[in-house]
Chimera marker file (.cmm) of the C-alpha trace (Angstrom):
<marker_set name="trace">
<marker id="1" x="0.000" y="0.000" z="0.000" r="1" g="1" b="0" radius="0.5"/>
<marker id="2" x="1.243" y="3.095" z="-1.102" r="1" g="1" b="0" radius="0.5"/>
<marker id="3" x="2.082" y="5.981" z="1.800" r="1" g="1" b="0" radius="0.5"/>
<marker id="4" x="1.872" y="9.531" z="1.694" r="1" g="1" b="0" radius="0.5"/>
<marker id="5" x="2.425" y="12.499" z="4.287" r="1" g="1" b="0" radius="0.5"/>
<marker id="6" x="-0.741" y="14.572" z="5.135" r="1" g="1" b="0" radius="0.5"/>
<marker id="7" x="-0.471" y="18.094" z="6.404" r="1" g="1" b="0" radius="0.5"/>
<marker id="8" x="-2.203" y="21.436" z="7.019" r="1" g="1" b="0" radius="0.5"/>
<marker id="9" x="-2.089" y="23.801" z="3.453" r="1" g="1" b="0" radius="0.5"/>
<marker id="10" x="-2.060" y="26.968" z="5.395" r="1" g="1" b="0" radius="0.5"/>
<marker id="11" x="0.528" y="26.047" z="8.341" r="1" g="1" b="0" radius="0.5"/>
<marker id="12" x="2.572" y="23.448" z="7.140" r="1" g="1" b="0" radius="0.5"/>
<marker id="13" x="1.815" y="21.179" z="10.449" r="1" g="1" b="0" radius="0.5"/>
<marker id="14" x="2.603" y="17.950" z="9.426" r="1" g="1" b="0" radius="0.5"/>
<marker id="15" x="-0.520" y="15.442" z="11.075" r="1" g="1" b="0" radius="0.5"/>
<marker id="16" x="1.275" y="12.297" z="9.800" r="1" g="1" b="0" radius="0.5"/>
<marker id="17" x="4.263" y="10.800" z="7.562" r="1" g="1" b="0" radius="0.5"/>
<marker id="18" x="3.457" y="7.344" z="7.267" r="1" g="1" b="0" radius="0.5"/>
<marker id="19" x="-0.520" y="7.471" z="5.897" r="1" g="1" b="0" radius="0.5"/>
<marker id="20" x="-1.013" y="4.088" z="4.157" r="1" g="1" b="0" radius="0.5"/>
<marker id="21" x="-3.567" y="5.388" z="1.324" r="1" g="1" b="0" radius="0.5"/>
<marker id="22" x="-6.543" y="2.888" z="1.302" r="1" g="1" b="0" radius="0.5"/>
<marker id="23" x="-7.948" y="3.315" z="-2.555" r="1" g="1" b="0" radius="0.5"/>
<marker id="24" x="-9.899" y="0.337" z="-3.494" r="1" g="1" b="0" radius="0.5"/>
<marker id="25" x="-12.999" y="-1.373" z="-1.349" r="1" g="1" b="0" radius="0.5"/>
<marker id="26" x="-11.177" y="-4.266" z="0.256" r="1" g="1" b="0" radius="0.5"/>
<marker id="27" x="-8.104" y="-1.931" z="1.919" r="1" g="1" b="0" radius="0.5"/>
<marker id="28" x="-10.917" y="0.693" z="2.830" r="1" g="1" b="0" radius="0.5"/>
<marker id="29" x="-13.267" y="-2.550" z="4.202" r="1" g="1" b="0" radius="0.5"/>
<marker id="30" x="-9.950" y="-4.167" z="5.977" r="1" g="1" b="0" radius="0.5"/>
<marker id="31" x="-8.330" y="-0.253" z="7.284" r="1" g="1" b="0" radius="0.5"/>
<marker id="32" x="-7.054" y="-0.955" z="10.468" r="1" g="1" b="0" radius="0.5"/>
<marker id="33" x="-9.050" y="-4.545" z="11.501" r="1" g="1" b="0" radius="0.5"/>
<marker id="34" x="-6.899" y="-6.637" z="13.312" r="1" g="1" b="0" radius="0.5"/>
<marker id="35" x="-3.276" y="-4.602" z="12.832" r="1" g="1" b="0" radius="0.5"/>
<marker id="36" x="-1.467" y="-3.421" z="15.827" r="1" g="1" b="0" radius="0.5"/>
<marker id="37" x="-1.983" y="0.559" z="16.858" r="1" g="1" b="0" radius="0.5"/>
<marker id="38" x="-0.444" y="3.104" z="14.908" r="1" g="1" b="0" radius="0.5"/>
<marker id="39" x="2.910" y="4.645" z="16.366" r="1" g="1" b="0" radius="0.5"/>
<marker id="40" x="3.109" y="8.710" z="16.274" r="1" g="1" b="0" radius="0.5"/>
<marker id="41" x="3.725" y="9.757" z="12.577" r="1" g="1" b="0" radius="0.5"/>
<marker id="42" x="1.488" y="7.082" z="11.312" r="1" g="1" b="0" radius="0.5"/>
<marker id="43" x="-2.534" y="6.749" z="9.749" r="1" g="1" b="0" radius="0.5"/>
<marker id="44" x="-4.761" y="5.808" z="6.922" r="1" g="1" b="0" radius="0.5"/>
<marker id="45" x="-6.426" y="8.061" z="4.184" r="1" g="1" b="0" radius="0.5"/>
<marker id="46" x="-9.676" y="6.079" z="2.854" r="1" g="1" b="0" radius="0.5"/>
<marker id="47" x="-10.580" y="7.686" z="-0.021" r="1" g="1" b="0" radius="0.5"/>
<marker id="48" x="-14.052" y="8.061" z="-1.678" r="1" g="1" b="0" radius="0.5"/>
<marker id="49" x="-15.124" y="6.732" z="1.907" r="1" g="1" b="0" radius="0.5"/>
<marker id="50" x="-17.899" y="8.529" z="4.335" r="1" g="1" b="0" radius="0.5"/>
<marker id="51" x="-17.939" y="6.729" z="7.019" r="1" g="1" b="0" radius="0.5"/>
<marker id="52" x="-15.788" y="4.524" z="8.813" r="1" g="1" b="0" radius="0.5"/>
<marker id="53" x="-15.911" y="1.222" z="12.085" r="1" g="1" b="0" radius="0.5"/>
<marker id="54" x="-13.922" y="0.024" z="14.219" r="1" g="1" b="0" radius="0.5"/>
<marker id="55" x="-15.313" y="-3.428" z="14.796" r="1" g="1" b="0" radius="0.5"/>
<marker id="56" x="-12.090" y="-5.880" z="14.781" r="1" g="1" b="0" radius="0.5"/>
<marker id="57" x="-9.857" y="-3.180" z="16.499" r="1" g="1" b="0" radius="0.5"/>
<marker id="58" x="-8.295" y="-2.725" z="20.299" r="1" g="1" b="0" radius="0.5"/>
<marker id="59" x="-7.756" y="0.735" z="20.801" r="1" g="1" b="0" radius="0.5"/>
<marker id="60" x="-9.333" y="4.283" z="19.538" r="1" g="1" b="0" radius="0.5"/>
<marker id="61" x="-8.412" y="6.729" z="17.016" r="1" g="1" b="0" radius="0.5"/>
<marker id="62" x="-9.436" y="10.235" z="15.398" r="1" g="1" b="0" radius="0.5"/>
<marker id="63" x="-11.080" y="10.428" z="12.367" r="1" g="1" b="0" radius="0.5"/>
<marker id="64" x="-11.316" y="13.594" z="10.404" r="1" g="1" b="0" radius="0.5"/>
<marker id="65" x="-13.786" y="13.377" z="7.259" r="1" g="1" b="0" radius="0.5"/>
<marker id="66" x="-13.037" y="15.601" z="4.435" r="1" g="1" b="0" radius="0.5"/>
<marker id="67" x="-14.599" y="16.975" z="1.094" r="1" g="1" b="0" radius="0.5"/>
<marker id="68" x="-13.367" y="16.540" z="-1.973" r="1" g="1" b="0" radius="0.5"/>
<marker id="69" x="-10.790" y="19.757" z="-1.711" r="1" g="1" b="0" radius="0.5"/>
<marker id="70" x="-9.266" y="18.304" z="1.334" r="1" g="1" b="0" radius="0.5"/>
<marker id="71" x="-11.370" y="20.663" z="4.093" r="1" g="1" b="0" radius="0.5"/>
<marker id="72" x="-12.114" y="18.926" z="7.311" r="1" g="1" b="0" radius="0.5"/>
<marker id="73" x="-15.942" y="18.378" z="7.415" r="1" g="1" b="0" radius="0.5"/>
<marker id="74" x="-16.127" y="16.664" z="10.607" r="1" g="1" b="0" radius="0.5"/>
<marker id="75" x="-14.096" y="15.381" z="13.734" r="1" g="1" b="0" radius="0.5"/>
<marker id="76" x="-14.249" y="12.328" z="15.702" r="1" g="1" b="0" radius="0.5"/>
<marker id="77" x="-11.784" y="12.313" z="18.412" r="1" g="1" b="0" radius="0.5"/>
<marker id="78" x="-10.665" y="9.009" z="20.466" r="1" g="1" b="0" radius="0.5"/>
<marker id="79" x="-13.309" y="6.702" z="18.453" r="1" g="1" b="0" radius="0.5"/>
<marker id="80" x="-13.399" y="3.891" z="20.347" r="1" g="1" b="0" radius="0.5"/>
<marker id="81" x="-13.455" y="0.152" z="19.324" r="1" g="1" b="0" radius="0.5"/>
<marker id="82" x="-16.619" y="-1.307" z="17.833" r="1" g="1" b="0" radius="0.5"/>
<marker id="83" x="-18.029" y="2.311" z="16.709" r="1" g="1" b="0" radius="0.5"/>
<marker id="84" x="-19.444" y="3.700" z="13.458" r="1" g="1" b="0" radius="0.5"/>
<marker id="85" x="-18.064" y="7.202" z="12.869" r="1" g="1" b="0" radius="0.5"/>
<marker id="86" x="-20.397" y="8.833" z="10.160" r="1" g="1" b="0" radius="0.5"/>
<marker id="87" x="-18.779" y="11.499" z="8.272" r="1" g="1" b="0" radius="0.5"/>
<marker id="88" x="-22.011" y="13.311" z="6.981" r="1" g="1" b="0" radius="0.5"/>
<marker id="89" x="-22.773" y="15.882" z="4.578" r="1" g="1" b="0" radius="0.5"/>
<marker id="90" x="-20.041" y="16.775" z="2.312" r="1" g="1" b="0" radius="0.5"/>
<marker id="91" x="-17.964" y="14.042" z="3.031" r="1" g="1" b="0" radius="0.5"/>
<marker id="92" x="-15.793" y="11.895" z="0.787" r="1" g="1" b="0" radius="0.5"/>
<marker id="93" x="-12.809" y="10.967" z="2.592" r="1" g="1" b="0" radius="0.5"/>
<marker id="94" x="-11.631" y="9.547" z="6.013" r="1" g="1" b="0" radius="0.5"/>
<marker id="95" x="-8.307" y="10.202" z="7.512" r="1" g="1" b="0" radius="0.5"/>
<marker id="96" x="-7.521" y="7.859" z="10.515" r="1" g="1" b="0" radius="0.5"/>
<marker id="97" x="-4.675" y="8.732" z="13.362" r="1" g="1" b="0" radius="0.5"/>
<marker id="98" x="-3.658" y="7.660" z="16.627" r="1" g="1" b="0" radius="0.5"/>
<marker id="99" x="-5.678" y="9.032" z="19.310" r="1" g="1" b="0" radius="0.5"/>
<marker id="100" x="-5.258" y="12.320" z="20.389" r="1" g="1" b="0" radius="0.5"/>
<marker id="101" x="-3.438" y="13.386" z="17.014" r="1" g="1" b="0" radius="0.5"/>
<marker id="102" x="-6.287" y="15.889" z="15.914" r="1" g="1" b="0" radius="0.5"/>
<marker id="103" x="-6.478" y="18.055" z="19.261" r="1" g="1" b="0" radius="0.5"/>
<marker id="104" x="-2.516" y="17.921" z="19.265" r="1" g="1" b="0" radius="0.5"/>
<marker id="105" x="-2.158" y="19.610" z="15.610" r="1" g="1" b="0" radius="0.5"/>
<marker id="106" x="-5.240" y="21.845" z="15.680" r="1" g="1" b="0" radius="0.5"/>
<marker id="107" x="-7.239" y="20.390" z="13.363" r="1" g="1" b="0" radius="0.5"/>
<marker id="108" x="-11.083" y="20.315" z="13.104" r="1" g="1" b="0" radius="0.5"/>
<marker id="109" x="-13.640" y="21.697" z="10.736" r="1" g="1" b="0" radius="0.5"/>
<marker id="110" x="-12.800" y="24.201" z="7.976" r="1" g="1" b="0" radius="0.5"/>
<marker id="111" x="-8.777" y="23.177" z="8.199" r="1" g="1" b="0" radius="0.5"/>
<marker id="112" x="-7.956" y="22.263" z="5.294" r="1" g="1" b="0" radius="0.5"/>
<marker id="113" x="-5.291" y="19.063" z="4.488" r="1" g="1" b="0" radius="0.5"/>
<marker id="114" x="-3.413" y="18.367" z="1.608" r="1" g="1" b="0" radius="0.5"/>
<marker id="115" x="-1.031" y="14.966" z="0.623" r="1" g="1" b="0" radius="0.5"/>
<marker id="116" x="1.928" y="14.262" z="-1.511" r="1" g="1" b="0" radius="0.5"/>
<link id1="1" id2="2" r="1" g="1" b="0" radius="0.2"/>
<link id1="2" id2="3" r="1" g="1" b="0" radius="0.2"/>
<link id1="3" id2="4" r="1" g="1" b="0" radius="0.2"/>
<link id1="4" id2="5" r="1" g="1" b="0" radius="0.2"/>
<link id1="5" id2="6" r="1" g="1" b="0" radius="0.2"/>
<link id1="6" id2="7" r="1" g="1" b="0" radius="0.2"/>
<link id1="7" id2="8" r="1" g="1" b="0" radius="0.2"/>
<link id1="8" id2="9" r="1" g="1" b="0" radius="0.2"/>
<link id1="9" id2="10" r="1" g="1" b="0" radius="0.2"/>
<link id1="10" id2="11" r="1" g="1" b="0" radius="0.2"/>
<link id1="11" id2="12" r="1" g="1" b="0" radius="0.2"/>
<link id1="12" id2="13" r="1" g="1" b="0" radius="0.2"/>
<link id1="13" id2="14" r="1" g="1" b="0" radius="0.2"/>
<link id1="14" id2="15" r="1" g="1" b="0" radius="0.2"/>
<link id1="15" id2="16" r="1" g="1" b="0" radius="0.2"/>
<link id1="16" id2="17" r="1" g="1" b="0" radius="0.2"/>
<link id1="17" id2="18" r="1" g="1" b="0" radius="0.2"/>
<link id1="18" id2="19" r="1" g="1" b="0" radius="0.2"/>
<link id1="19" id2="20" r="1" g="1" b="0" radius="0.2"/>
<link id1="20" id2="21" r="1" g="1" b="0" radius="0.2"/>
<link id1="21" id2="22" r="1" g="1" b="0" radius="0.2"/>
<link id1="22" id2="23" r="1" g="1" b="0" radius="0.2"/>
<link id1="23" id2="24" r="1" g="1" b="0" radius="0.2"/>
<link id1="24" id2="25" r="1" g="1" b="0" radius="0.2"/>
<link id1="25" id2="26" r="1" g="1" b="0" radius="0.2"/>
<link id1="26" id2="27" r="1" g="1" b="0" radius="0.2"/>
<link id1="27" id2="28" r="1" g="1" b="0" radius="0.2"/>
<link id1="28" id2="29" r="1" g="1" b="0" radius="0.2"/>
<link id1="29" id2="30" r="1" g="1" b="0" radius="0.2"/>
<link id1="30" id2="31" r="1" g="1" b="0" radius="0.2"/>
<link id1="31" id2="32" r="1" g="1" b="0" radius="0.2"/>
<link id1="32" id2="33" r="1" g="1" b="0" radius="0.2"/>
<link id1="33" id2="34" r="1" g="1" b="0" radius="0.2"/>
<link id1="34" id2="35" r="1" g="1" b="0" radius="0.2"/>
<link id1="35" id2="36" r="1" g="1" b="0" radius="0.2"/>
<link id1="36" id2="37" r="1" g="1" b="0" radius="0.2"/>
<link id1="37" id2="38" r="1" g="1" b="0" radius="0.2"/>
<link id1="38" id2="39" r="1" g="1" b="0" radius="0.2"/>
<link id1="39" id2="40" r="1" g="1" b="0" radius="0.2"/>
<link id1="40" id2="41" r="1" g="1" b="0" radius="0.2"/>
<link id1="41" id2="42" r="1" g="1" b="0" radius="0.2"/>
<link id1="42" id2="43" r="1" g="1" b="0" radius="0.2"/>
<link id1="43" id2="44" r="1" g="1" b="0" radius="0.2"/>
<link id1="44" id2="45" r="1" g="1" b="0" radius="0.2"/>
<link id1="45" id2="46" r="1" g="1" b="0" radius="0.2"/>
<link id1="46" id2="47" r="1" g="1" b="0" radius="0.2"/>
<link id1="47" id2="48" r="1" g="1" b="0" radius="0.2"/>
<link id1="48" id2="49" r="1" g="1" b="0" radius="0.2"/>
<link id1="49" id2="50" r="1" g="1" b="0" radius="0.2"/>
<link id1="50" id2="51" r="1" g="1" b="0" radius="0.2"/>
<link id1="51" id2="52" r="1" g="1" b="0" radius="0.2"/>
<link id1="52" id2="53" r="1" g="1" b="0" radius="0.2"/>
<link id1="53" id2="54" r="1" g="1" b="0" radius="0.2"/>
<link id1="54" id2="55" r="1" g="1" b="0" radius="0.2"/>
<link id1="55" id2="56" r="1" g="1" b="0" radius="0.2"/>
<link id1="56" id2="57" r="1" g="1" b="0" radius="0.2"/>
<link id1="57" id2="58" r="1" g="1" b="0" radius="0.2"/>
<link id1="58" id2="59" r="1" g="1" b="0" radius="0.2"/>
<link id1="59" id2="60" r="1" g="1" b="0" radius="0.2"/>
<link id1="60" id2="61" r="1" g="1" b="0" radius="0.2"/>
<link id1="61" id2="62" r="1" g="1" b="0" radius="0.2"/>
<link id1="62" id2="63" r="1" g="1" b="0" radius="0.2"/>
<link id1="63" id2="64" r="1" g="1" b="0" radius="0.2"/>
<link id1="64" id2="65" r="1" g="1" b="0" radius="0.2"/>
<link id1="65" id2="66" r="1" g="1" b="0" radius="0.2"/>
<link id1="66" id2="67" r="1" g="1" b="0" radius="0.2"/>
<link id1="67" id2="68" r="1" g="1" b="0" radius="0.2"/>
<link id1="68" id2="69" r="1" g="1" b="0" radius="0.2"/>
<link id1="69" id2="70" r="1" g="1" b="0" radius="0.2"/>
<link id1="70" id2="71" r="1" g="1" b="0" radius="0.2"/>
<link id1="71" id2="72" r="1" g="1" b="0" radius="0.2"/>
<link id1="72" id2="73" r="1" g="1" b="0" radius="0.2"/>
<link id1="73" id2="74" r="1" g="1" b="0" radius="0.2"/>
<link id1="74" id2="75" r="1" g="1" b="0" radius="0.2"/>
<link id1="75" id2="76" r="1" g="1" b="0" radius="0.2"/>
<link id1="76" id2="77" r="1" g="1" b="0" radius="0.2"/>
<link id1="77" id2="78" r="1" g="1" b="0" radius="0.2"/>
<link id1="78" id2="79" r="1" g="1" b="0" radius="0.2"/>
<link id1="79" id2="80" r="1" g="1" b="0" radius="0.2"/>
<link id1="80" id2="81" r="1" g="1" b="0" radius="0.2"/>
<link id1="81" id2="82" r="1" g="1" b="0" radius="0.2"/>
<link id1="82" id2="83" r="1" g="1" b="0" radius="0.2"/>
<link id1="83" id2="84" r="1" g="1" b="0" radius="0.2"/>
<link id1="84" id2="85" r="1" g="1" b="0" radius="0.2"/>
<link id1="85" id2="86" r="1" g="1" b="0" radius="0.2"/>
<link id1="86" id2="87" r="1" g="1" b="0" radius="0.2"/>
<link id1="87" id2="88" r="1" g="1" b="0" radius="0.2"/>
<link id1="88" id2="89" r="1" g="1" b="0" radius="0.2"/>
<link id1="89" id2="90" r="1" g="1" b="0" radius="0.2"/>
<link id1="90" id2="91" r="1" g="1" b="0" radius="0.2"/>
<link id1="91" id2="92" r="1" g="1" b="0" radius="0.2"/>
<link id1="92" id2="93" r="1" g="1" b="0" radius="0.2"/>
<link id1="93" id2="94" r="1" g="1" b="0" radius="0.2"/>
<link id1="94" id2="95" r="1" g="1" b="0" radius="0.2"/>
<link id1="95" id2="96" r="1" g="1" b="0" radius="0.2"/>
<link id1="96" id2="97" r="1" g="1" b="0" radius="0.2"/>
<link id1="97" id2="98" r="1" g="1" b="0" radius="0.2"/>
<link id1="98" id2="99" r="1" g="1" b="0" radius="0.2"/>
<link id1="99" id2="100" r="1" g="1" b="0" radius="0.2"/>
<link id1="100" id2="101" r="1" g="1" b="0" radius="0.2"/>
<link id1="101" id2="102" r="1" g="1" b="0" radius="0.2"/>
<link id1="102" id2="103" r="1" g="1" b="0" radius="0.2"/>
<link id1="103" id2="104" r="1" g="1" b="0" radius="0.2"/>
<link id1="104" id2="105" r="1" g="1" b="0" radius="0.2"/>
<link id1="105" id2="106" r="1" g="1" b="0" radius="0.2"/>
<link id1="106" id2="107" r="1" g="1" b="0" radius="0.2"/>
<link id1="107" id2="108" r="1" g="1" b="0" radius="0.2"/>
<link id1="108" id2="109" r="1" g="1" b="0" radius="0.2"/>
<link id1="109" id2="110" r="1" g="1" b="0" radius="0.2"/>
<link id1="110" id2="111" r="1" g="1" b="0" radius="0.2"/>
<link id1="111" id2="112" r="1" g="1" b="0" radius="0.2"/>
<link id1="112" id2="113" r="1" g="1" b="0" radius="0.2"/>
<link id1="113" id2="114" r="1" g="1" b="0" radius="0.2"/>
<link id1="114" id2="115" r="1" g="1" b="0" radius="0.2"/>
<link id1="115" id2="116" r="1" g="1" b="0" radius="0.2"/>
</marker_set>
């Protein structure tokens, strides 16, 4: 699986290094099911993906859903295991971190992300 790094456009903080980009149904269906928790630097990018579980998994995460530019539509922090996290209106993508990584870096609604 292909990785990328994800970041803010307008301050350059970096939210992860490591983002394993899920692009096809079965590695957005299998995410993070059954693999150990990510480390700091770490996440997954589902794309074309509005909502997201965590049935199969041990420990929480945040979840930011974007639209299609990249703008944070809504925040989940700390999801924990065995949730749904619906992104709602406007959303098309799912970015998965550790726990905690969203308050850390400042990022909620209207922040927009870009990755290379």
């Amino acid at each position: 699986m292909r990785k990328v790094r994800v970041e803010h456009v307008s301050s350059g903080v970096q939210l992860g290094e490591r983002v394993a980009v899920a692009d096809s149904w079965w590695r957005r269906l299998r995410g993070l099911v059954a693999r150990p928790a990510m480390r700091h630097g770490d996440g997954m990018l589902l794309l074309e993906c509005g909502s997201v579980h965590t049935v199969g998994m041990h420990y929480p995460i945040d979840v930011a859903f974007l639209d299609a530019e990249g703008t944070v539509v809504r925040k989940i922090a700390r999801l924990g295991p065995c949730r749904v996290g619906l992104g709602g209106p406007g959303a098309v993508h799912a970015l998965e971190l550790p726990a905690g990584r969203l308050d850390e870096t400042g990022t909620g609604p209207g922040v927009r992300l870009s990755w290379s």
